[in-house]
Backbone as CSV, one residue per row, in Angstrom:
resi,resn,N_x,N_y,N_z,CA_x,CA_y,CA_z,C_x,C_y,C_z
1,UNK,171.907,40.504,-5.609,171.199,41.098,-6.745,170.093,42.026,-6.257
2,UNK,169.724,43.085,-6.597,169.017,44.033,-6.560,168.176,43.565,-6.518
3,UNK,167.166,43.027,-7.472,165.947,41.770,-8.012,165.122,41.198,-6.803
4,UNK,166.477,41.027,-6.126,165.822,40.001,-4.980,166.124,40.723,-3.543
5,UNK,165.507,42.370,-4.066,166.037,42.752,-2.860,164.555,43.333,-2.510
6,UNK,164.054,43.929,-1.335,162.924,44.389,-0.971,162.598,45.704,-0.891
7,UNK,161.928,46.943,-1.220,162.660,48.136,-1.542,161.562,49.150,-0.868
8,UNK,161.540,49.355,-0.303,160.450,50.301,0.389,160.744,52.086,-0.247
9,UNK,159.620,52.689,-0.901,159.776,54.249,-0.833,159.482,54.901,0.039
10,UNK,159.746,56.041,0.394,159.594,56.865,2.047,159.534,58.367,1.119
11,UNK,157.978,58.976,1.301,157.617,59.919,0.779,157.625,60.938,2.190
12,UNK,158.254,62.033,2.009,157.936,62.652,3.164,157.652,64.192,2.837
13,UNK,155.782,64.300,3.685,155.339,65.343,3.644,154.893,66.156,5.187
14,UNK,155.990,65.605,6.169,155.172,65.834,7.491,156.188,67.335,7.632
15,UNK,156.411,68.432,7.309,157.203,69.312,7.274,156.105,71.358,7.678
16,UNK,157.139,71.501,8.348,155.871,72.541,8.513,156.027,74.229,7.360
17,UNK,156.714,73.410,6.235,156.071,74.974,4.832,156.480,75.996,5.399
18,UNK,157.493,76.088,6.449,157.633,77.561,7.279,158.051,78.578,6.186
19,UNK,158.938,78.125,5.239,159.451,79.353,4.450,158.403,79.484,3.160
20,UNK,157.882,78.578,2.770,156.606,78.545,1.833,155.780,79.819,2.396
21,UNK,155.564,79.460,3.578,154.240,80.967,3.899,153.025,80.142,3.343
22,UNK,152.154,81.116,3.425,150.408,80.820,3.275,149.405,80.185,4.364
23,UNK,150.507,79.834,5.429,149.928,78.853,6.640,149.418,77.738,5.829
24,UNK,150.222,76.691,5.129,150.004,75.889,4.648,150.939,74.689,3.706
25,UNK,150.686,73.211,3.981,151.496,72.749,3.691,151.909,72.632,1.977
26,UNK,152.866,72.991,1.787,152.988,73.052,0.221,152.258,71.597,-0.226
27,UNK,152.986,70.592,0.363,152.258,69.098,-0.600,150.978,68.957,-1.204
28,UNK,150.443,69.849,-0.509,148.832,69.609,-0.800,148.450,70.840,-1.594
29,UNK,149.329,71.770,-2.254,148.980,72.569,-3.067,148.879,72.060,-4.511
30,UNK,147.699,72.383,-5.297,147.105,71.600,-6.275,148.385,72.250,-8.255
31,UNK,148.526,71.363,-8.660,149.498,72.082,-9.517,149.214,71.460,-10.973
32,UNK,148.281,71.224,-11.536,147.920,71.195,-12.826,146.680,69.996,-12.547
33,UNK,146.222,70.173,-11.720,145.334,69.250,-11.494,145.526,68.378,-10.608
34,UNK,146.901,68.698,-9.724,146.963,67.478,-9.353,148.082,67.814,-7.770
35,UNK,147.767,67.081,-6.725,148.492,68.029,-5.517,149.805,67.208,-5.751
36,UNK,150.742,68.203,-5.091,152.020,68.401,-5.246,152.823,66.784,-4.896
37,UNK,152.703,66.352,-3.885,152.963,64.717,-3.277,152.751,64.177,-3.978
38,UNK,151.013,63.981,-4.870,150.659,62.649,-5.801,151.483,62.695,-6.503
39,UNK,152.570,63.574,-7.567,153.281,63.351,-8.350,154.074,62.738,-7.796
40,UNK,154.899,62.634,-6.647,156.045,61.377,-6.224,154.997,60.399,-5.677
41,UNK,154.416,60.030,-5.128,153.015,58.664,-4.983,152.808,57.944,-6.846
42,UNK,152.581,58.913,-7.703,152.716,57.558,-8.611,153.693,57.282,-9.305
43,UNK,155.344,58.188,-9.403,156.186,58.222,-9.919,156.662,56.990,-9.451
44,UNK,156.937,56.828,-7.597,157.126,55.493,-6.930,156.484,54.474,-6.994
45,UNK,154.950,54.766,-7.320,153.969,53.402,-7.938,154.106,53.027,-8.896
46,UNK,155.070,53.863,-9.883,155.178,52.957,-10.832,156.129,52.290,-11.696
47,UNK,157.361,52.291,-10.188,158.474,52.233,-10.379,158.653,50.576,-10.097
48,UNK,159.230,49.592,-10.953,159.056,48.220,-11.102,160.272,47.759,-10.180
49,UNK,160.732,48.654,-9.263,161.772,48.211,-8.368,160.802,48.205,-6.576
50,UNK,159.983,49.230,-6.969,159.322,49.470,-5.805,158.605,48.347,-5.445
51,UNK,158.635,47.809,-3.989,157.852,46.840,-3.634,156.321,47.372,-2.603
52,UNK,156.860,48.795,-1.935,155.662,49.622,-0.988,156.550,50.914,-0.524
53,UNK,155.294,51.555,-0.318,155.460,53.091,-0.232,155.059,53.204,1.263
54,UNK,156.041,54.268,1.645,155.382,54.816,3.468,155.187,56.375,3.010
55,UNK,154.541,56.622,3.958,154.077,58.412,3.547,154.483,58.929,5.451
56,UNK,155.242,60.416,5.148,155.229,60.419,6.803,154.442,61.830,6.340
57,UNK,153.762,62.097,7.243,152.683,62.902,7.364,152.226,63.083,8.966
58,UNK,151.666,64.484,8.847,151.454,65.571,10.395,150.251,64.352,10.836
59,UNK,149.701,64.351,11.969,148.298,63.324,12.335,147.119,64.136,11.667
60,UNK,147.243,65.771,11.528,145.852,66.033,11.440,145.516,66.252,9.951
61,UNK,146.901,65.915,8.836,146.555,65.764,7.474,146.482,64.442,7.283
62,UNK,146.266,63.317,8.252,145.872,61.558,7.777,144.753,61.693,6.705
63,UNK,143.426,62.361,7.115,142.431,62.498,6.644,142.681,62.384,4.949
64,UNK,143.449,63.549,4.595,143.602,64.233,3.890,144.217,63.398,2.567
65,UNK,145.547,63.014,3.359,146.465,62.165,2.345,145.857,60.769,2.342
66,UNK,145.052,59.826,2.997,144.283,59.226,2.775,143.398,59.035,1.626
67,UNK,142.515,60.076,1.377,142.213,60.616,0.313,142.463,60.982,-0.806
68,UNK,143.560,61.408,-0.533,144.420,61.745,-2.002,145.085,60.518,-2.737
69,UNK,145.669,59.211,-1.736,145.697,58.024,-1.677,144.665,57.766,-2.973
70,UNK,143.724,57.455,-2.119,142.482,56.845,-2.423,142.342,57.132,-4.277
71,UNK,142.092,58.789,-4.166,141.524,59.402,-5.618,142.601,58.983,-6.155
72,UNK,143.949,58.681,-6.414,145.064,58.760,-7.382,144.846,56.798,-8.085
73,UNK,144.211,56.195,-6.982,143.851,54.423,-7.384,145.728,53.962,-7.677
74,UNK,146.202,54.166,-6.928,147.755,53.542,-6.534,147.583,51.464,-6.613
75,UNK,148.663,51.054,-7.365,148.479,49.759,-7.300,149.468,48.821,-6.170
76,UNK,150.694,49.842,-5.814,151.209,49.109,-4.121,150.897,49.830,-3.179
77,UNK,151.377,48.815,-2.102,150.759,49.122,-0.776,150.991,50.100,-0.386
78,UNK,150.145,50.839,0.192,150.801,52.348,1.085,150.355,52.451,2.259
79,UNK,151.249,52.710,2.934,151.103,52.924,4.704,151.600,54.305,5.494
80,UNK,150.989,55.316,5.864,150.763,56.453,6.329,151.349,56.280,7.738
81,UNK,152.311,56.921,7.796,153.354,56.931,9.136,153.532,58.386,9.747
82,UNK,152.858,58.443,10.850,153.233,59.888,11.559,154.566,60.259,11.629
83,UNK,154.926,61.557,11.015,155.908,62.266,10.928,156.336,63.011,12.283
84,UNK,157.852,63.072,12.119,158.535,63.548,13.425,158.207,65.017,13.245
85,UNK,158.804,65.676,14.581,159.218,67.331,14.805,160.114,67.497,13.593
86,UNK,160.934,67.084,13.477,162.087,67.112,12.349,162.298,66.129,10.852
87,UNK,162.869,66.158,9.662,162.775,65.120,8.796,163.494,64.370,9.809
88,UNK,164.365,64.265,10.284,165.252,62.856,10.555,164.234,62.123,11.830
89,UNK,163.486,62.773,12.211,162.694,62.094,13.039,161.753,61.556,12.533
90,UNK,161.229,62.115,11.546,160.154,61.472,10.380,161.085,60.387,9.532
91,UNK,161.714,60.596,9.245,162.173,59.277,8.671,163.169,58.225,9.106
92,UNK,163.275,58.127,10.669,163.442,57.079,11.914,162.058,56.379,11.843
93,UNK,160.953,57.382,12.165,159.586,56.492,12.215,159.194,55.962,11.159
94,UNK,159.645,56.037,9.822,159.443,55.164,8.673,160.402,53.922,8.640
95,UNK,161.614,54.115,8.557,162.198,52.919,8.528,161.829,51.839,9.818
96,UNK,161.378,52.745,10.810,161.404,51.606,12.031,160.004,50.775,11.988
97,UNK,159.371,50.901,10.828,157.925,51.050,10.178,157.985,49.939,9.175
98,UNK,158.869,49.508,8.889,159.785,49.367,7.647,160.591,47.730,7.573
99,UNK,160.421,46.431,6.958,161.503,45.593,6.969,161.979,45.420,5.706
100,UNK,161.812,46.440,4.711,162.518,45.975,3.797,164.304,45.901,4.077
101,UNK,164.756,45.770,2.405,166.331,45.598,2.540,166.782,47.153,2.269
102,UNK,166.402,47.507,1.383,166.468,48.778,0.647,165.937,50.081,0.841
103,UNK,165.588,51.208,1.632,164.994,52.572,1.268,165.035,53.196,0.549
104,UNK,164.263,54.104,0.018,164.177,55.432,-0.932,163.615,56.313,-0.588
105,UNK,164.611,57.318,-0.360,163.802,58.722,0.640,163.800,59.573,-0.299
106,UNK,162.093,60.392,-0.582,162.020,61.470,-1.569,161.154,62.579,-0.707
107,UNK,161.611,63.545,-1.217,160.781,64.600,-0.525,159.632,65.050,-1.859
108,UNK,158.352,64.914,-0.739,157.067,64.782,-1.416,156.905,66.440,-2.566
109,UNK,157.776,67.205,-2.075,157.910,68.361,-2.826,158.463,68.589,-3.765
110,UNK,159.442,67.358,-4.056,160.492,67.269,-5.585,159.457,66.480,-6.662
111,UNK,158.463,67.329,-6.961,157.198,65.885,-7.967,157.931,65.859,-9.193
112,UNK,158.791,66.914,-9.737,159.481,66.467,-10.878,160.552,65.304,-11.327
113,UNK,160.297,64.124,-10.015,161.206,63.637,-10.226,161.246,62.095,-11.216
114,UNK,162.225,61.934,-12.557,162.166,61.502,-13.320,162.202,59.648,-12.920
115,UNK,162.090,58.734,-13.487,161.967,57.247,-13.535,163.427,56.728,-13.786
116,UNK,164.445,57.354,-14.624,165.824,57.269,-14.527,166.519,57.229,-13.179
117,UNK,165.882,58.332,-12.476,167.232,58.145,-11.659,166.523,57.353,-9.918
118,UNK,165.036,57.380,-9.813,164.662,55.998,-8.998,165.547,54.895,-9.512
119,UNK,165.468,54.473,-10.491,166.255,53.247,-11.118,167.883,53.563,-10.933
120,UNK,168.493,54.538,-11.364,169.768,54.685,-10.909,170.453,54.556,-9.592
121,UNK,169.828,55.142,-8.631,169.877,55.093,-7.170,169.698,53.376,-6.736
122,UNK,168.931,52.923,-6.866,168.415,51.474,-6.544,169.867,50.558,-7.148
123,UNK,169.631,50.665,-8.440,170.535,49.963,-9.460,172.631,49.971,-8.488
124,UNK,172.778,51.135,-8.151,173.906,51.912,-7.206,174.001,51.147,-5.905
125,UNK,172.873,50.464,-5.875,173.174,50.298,-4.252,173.665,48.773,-4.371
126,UNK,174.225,48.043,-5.346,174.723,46.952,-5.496,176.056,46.990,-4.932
127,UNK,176.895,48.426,-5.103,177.980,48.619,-4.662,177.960,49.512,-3.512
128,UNK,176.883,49.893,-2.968,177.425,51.497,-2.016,175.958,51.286,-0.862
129,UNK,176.586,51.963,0.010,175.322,51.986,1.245,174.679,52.600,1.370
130,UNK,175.173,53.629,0.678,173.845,55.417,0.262,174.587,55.830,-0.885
131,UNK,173.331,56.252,-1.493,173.651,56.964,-3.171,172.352,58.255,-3.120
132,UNK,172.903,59.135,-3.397,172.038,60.529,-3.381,172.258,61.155,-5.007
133,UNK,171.095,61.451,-5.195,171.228,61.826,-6.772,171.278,63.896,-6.433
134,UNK,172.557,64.751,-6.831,172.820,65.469,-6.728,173.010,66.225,-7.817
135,UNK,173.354,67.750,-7.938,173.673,68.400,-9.014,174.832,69.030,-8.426
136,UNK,175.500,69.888,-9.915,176.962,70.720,-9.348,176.351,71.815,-9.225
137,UNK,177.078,72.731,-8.083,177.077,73.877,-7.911,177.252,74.572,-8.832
138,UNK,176.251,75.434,-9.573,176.332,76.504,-10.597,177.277,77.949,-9.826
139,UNK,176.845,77.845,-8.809,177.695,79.420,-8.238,179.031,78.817,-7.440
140,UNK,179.503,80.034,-7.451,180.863,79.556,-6.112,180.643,79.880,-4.672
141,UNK,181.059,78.651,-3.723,180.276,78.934,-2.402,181.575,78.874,-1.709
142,UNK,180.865,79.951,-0.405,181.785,80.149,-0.114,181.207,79.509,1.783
143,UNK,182.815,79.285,2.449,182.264,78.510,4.062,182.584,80.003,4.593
144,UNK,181.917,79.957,5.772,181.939,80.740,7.070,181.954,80.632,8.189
145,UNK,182.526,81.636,9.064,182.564,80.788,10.529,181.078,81.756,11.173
146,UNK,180.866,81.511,12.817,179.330,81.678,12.331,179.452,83.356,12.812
147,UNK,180.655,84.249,12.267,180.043,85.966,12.144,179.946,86.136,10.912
148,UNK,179.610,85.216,9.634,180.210,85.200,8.173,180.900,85.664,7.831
149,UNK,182.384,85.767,8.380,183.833,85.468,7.926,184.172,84.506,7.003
150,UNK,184.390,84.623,5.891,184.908,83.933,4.813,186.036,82.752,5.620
151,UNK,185.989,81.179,5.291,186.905,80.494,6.062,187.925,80.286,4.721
152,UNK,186.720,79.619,3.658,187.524,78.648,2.637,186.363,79.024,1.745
153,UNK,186.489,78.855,0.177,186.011,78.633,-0.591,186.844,77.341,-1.470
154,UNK,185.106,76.707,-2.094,184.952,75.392,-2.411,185.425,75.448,-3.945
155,UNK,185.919,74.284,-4.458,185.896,74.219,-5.796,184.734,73.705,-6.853
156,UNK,184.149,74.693,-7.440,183.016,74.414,-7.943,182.528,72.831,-8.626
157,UNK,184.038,72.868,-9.321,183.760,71.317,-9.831,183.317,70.315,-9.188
158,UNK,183.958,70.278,-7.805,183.384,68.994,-7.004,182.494,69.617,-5.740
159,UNK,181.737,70.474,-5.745,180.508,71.051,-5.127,179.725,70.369,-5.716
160,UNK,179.048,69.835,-4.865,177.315,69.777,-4.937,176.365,69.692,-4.233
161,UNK,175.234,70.171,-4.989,173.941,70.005,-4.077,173.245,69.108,-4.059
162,UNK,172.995,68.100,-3.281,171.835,67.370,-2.969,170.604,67.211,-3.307
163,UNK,170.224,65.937,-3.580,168.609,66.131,-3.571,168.061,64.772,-3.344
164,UNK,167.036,64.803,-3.802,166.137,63.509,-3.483,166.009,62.819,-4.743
165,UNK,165.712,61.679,-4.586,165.801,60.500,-3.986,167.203,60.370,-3.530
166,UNK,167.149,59.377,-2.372,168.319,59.151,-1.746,168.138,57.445,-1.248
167,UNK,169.172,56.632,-1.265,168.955,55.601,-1.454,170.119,54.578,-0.146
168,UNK,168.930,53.684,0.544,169.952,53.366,1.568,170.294,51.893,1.966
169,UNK,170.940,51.560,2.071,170.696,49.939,3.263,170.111,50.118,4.621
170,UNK,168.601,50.032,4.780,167.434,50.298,5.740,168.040,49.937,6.915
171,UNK,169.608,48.781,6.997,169.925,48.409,8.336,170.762,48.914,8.839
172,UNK,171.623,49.515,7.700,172.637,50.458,8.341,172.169,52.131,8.385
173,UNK,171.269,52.396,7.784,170.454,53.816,8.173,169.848,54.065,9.537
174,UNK,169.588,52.400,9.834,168.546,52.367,10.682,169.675,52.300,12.137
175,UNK,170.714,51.911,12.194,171.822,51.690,12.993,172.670,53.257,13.204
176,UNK,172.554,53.874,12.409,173.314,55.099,12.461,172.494,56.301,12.939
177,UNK,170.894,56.034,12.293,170.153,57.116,13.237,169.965,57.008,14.498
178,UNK,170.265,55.612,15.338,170.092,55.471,16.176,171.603,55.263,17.120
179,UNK,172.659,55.157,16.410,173.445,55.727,17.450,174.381,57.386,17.264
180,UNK,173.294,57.851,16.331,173.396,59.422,16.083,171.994,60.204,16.163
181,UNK,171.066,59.672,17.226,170.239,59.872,17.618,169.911,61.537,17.642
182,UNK,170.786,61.980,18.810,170.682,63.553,19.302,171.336,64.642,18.501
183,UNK,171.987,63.661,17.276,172.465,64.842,16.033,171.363,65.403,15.321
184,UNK,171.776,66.733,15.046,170.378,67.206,14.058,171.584,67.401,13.065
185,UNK,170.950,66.954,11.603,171.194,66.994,10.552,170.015,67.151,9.534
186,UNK,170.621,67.304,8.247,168.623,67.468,7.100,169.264,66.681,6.072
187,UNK,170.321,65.938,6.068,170.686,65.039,5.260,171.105,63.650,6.079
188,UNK,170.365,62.727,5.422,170.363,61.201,5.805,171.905,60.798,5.431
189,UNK,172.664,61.448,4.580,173.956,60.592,4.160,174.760,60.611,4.820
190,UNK,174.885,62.548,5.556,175.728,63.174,6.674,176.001,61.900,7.749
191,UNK,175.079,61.046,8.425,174.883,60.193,8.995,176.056,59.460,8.843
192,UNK,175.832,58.633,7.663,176.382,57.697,6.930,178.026,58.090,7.134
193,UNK,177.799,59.230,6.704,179.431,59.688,6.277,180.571,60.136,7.747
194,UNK,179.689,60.244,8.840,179.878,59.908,10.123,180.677,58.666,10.742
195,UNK,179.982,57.426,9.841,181.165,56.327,10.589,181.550,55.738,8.944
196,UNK,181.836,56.792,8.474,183.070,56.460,7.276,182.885,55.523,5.921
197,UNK,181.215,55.986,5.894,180.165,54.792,4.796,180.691,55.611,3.366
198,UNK,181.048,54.735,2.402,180.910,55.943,0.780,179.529,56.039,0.497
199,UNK,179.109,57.429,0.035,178.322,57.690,-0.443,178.252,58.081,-1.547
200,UNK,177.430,57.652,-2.806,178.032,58.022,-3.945,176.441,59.315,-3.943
201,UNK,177.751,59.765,-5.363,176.542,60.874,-5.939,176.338,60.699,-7.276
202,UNK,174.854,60.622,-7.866,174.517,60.117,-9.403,174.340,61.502,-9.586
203,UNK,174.674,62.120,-10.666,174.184,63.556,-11.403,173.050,63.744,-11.464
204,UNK,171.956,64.474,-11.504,170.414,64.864,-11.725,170.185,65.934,-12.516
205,UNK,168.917,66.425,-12.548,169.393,67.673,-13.395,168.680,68.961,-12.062
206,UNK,168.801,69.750,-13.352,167.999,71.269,-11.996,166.625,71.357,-12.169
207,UNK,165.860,70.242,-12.769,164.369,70.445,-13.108,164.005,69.983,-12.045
208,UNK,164.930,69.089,-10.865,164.244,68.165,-9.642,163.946,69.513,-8.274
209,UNK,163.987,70.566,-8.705,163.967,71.417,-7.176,162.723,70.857,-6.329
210,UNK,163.009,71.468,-5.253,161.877,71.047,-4.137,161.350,72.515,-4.031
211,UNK,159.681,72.357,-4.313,159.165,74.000,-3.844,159.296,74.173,-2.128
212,UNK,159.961,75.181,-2.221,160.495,75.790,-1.121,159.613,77.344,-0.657
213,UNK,159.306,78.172,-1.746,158.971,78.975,-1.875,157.871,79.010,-2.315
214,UNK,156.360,79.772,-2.568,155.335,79.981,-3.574,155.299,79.976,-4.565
215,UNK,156.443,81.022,-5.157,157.167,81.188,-6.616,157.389,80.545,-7.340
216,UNK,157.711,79.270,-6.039,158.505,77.829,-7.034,157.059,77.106,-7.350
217,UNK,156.145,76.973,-7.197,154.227,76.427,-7.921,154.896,77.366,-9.231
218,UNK,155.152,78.141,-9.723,155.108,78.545,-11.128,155.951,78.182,-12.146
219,UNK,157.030,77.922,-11.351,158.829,76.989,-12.387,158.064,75.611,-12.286
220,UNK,157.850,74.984,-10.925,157.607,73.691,-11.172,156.449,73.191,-12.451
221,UNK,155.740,74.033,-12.499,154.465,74.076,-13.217,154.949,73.652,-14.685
222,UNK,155.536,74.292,-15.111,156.086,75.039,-16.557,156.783,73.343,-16.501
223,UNK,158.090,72.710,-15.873,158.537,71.770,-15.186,157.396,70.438,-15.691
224,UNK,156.496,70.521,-15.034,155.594,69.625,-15.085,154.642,69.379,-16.558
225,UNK,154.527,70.662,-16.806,153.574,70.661,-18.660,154.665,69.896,-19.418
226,UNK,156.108,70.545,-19.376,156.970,70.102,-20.421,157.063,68.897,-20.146
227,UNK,157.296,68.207,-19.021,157.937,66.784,-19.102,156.994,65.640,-19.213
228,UNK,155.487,66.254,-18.848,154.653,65.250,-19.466,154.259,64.390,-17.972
229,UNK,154.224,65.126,-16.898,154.438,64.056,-15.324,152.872,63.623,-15.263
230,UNK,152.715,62.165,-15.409,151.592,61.791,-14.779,150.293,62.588,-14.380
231,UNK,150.101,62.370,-15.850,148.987,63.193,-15.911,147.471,62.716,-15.694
């Protein structure tokens, strides 16, 4: 039973904003009052599946997210875990950080993300070893080999894109990053799907983007007034 399972969230803001620009980490950009991370910090605080939160974060923003900690008055535990060179290295040092049964990996930049589908993902893992809450491909994509030569194109229907939250068994995540150590990947499931794990995918919508860009502080914004996020 789920109930009696132990569930750790894994917020990750240790990322270096390269395509953001501004020399600066998006998480900590302030967006209706409120920086970009705290919106997944209390979405996960106040999620009645959650038992504790890890944060992976650069060493010289501890200060910082500490603080932001602090001002938001969070009611579970949170523990601040130095972030890798890479996400998958940042989130090796969380789980290994980590004894729950259960993970939940969100990227601290998706703050739009709704209380449905934390609960969906969790609820999923009764049957499956990773569940990633995804959307369909609105465009048609196409593969390439690497002079972008057209190889194959995908069928839109069963395209999709990824996103966060992503939901795992902490022992078999924790077993696969480590004997897929020297793989670079930016998806935790890829892993999974390596020694032949199902991974399911729950539908999401397109309000969950991750700011990637500057541009995106102005969609998310609009995003955030309408849906009413923890205010």
């Amino acid at each position: 039973m789920i109930d009696n399972k132990i569930v750790t969230a894994i917020i990750l803001i240790a990322g270096n904003s390269t395509r953001f620009g501004k020399n600066r980490n998006k998480n900590f950009e302030v967006v209706n009052a409120k920086h970009v991370f705290a919106y997944s910090l209390k979405a996960f605080d106040r999620n009645a599946y959650i038992d504790n939160i890890i944060v992976a974060a650069r060493e010289e923003d501890f200060q910082l997210v500490n603080n932001i900690i602090e001002k938001e008055q969070l009611s579970k535990k949170i523990a601040v875990v130095l972030g890798g060179n890479t996400r998958k290295q940042s989130i090796y040092n969380c789980i290994k950080n980590s004894d729950s049964d259960i993970v939940i990996i969100h990227d601290g930049a998706r703050p739009a993300i709704k209380q449905e589908y934390i609960d969906n993902c969790i609820e999923s893992m009764e049957n499956f070893s990773a569940v990633t809450i995804g959307v369909k491909a609105k465009d048609t994509i196409k593969i390439t080999d690497e002079n972008n030569i057209v190889i194959s194109t995908t069928e839109r229907s069963n395209t999709w894109m990824t996103q966060t939250p992503q939901c795992f068994s902490r022992e078999i995540l924790l077993q696969v990053h480590e004997k897929y150590m020297d793989d670079d990947v930016t998806d935790d499931c890829e892993l999974l799907e390596k020694d032949n794990f199902k991974v399911k995918i729950i539908e999401g919508d397109y309000t969950n983007i991750k700011i990637t860009t500057y541009e995106d502080l102005d969609i998310i914004k609009n995003f955030l007034l309408k849906g009413g996020f923890y205010e």
